[in-house]
Backbone as a printed PyTorch tensor [residue, N CA C, xyz], in Angstrom:
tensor([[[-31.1040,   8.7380,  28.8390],
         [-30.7290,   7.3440,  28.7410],
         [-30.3110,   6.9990,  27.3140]],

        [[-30.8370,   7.7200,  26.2230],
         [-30.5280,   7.2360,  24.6550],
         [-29.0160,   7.6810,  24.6340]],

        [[-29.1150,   8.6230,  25.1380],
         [-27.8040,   9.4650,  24.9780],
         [-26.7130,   8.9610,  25.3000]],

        [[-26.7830,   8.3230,  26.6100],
         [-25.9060,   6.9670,  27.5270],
         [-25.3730,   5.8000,  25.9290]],

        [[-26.3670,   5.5950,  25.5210],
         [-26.4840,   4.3640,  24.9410],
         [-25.4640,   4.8800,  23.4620]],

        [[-26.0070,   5.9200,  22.9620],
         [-25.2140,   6.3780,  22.0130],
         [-23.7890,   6.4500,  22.3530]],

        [[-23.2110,   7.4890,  23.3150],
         [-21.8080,   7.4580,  23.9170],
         [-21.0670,   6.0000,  24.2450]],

        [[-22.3930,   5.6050,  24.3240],
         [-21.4410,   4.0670,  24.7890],
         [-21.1940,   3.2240,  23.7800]],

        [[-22.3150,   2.9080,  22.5410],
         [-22.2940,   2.7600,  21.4990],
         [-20.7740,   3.4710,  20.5860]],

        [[-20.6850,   4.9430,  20.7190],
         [-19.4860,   5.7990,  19.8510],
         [-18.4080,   4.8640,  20.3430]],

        [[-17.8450,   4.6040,  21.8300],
         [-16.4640,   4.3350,  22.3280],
         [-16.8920,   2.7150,  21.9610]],

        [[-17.6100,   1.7410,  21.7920],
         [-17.1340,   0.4520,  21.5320],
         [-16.9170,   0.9560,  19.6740]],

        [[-17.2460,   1.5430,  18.7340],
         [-17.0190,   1.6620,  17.3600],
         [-15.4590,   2.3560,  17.7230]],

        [[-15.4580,   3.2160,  18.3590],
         [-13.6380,   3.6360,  18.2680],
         [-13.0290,   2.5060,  18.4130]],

        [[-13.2320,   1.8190,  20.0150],
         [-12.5830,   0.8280,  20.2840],
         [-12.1580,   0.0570,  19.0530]],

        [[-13.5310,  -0.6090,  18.2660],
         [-13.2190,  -1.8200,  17.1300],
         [-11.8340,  -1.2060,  16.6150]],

        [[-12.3480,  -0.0420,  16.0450],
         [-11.3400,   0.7360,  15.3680],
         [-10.2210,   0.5480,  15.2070]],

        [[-10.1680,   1.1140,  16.5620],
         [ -8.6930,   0.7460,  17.2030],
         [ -7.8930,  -0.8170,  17.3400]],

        [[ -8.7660,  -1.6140,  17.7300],
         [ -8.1740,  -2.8500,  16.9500],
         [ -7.4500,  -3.1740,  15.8430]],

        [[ -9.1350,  -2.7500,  15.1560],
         [ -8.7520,  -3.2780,  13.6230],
         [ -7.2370,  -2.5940,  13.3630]],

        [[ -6.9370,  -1.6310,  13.9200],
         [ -6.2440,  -0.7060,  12.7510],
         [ -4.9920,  -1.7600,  13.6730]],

        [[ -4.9660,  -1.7240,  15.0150],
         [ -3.3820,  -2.5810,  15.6960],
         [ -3.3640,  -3.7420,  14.6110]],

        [[ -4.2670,  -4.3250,  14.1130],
         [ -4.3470,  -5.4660,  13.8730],
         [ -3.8420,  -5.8720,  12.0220]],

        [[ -3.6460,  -4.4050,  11.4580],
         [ -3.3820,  -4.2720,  10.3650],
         [ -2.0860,  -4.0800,  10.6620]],

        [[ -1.6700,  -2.8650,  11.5950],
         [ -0.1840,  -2.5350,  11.4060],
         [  0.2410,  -4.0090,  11.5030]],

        [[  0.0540,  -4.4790,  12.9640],
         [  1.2170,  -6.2030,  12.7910],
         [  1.0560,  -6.8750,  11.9650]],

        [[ -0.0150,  -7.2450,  10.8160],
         [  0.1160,  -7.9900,   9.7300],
         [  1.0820,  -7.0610,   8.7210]],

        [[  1.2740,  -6.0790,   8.3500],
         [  1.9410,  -5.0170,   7.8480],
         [  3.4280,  -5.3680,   8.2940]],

        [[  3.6700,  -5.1340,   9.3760],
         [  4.5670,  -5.0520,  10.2780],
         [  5.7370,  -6.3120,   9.7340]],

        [[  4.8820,  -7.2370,  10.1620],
         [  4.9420,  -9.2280,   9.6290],
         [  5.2290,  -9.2360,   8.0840]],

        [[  4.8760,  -8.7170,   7.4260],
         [  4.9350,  -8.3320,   6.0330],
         [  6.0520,  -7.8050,   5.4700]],

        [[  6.2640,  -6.9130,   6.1870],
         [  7.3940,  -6.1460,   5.9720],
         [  8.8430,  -7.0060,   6.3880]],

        [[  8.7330,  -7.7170,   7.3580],
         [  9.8020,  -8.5660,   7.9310],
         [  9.8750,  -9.6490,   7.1410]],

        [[  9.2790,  -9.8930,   6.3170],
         [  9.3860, -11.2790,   5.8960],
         [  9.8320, -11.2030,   4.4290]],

        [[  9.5280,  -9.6850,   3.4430],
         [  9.9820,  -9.3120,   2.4820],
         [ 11.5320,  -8.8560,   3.2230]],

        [[ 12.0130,  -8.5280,   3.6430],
         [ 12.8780,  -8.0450,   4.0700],
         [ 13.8250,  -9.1600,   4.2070]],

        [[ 13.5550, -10.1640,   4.7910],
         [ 14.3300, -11.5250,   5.1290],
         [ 14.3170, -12.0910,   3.4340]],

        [[ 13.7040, -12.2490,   2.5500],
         [ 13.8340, -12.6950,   1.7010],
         [ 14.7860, -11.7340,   0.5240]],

        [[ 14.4790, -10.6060,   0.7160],
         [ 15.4550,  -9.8440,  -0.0180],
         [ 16.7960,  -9.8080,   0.3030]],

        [[ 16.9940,  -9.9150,   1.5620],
         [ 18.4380, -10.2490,   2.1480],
         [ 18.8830, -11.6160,   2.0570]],

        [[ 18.0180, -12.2320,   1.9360],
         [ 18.3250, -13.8820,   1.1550],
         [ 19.4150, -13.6780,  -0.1210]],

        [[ 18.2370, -13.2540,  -0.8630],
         [ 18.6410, -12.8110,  -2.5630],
         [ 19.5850, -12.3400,  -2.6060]],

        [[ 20.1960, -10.9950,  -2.1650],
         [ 21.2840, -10.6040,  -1.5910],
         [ 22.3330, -11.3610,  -1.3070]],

        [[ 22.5680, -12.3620,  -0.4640],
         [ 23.5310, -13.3320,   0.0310],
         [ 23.9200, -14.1040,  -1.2190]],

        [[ 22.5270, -14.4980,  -1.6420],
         [ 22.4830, -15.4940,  -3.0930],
         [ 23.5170, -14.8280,  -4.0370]],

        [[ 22.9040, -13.8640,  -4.3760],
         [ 23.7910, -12.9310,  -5.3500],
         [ 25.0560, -12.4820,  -5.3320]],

        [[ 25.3480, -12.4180,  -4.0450],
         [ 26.6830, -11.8490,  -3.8070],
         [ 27.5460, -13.1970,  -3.4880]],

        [[ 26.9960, -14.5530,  -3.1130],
         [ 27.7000, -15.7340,  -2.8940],
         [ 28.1740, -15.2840,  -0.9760]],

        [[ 27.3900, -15.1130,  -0.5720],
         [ 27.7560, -14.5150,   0.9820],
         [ 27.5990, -15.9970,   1.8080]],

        [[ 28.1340, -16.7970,   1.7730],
         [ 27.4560, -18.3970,   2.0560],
         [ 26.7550, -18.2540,   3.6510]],

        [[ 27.8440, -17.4260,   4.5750],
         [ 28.1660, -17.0910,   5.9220],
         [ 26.8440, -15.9860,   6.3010]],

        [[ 26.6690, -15.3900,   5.3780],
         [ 24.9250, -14.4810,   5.7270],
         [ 24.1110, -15.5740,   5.5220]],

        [[ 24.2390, -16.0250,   4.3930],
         [ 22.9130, -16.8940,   3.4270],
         [ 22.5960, -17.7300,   4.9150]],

        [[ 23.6770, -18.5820,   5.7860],
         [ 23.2980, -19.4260,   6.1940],
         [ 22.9350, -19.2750,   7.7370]],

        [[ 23.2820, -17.8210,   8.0180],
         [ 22.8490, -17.1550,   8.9550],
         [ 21.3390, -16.2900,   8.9480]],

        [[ 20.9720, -16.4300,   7.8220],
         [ 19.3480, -15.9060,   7.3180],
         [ 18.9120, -17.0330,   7.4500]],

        [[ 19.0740, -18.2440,   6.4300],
         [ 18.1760, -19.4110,   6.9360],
         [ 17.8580, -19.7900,   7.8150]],

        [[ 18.7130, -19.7130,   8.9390],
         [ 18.9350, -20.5600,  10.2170],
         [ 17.8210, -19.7150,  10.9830]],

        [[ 17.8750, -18.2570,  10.5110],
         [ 17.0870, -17.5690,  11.6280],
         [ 15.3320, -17.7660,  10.9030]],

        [[ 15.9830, -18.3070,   9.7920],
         [ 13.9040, -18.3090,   9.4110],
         [ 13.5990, -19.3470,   9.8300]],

        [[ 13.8420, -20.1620,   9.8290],
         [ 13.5660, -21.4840,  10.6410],
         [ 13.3650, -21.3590,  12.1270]],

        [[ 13.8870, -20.2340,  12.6980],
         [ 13.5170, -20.2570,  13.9010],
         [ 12.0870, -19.3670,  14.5550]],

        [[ 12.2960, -18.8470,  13.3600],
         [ 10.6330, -18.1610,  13.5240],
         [  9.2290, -18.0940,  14.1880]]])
């Protein structure tokens, strides 16, 4: 019966695990998209791209 309890105990600690870790990539993930949108901002800025610039804004706003 301890033994039960242990095994069952091991798979809910993987489980968390396994959360936690989904739960990092999409903040990561989110992170990455949002530096990305802003660097391609800068980009537009820089290059005077009015027609990106205002096609990036439009889509952050829709977020």
């Amino acid at each position: 019966m301890k033994n039960d309890y242990k095994q069952i105990l091991a798979k809910v600690r993987e489980a968390r695990c396994e959360w936690e870790l989904n739960k990092l990539m999409n903040e990561l993930e989110e992170f990455n998209k949002q530096n990305y949108k802003t660097a391609a901002i800068d980009i537009a800025l820089e290059t005077g791209d009015r027609k990106a610039f205002n096609r990036l804004v439009v889509c952050e706003t829709n977020d």
